[in-house]
N, C-alpha and C positions, 0 to 999 in steps of 0.2 A: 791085913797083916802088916807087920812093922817089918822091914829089912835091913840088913846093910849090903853095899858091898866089899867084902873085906880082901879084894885082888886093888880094890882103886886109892889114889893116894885121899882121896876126898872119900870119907868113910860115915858123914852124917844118914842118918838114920832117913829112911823112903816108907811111904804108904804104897803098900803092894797089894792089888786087884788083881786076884789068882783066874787064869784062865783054864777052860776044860770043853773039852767039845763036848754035844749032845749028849747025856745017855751016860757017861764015864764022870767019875768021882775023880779020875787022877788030875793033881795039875799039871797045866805044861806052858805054862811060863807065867809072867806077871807084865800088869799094866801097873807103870810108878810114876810117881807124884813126890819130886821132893823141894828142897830147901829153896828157894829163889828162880820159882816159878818152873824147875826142871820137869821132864816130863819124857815119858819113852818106854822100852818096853826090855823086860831083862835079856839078857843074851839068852840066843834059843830058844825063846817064845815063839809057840806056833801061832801064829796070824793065820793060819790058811782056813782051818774050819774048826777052831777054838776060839774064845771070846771071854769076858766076864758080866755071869748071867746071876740078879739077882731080885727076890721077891717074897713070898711068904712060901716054907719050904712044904707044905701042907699040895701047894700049885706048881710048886719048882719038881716034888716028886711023882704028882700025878699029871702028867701033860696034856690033860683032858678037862683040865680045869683051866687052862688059861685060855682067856679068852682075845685077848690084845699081848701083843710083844711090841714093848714101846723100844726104838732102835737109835741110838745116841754115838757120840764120835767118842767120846770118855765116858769113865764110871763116876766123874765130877760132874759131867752134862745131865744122867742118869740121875745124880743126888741132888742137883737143881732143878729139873723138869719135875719130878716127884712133889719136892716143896713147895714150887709155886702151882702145883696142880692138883693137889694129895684131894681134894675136895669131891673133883672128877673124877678120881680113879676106884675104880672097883679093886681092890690092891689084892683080896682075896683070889682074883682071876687075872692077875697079871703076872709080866714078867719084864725086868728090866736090862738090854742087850746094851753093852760097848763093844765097840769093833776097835777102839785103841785107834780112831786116827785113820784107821787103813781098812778100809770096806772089803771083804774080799764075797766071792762068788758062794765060796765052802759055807764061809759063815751065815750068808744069808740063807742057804738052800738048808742048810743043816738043821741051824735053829726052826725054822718055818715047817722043815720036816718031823721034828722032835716035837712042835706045839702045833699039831698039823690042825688043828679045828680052831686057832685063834686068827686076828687078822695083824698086819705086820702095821705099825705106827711110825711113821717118819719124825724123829724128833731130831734132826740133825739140824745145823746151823743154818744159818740163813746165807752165809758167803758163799761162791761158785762150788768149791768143794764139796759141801755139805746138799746142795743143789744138786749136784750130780750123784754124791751119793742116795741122796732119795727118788732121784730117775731110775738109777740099775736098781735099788732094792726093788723098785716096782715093776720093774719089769723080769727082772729076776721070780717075783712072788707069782706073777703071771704066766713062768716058765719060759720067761724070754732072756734072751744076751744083748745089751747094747755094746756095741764101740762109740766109745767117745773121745773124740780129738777137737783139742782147742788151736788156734791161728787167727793172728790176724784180729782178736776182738770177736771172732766166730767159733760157734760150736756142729760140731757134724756129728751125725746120732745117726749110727748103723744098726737097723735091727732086720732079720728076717728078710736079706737082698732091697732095702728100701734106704735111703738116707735123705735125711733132715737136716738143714741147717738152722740156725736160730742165734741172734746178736748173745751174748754172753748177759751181758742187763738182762735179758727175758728167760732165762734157763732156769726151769721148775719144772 
């Protein structure tokens, strides 16, 4: 979708990636993309266990056909992984997930619940962020919780009364 915001003095027009949690058609907020690299999510976006999920709607309304949920920090990461990959992808049994930047626990258990017979794909960036974000998805997907705390150049990884340290360079 095209938006504006018409409460802001700067009123140019945003690409808006409508979020919806599992299962529900309603939107509940947008992931945007505007003029001079801006980028954010509209006031009142649920981040908690909504996202913007998209793929061939044939797979997006039978959850039984997706086979893979490829999982991305944006819906621009989503339209780059696609292109430079469309070759390898079975697009018929896929599904393409942004978490808008902010991974949460909802949206990974939600989605993974809603396409419960596919397997969850790490497409997230390669910097510490994106790093960590593909550690909790997987252990999330596994029905684990990590805590993760960064100091110091070190990362501490709490799962299940056990902790892990590991230099911040080696966090994957």
């Amino acid at each position: 979708s095209v938006v504006r915001d018409s409460h802001a003095k700067w009123v140019a027009p945003m690409l808006a990636f409508p979020y919806r949690e599992p299962e529900r058609d309603t939107i509940v907020g947008y992931e945007l993309r505007g003029d001079r690299g801006f980028k954010g999510k509209a006031a009142g976006t649920n981040s908690t266990t909504a996202m913007w999920v998209a793929g061939i709607s044939s797979a997006l309304n039978n959850p039984a056909m997706v086979k893979d949920v490829y999982f991305t920090e944006s819906a621009y990461d989503a339209m780059a992984f696609y292109q430079a990959n469309r070759a390898k992808i079975d697009l018929a049994h896929s599904a393409f997930v942004s978490v808008g930047g902010c991974l949460s626990n909802g949206q990974v258990c939600g989605v993974m619940r809603h396409f419960n017979l596919a397997k969850a794909v790490d497409c997230f960036d390669n910097d510490l962020p994106g790093r960590i974000y593909g550690m909790r998805m997987a252990a999330l997907v596994e029905g684990k919780r990590l805590t993760i705390t960064e100091k110091c150049n070190m990362l501490t990884i709490e799962t299940e009364g056990q902790k892990f340290q590991m230099e911040v360079g080696k966090a994957s």
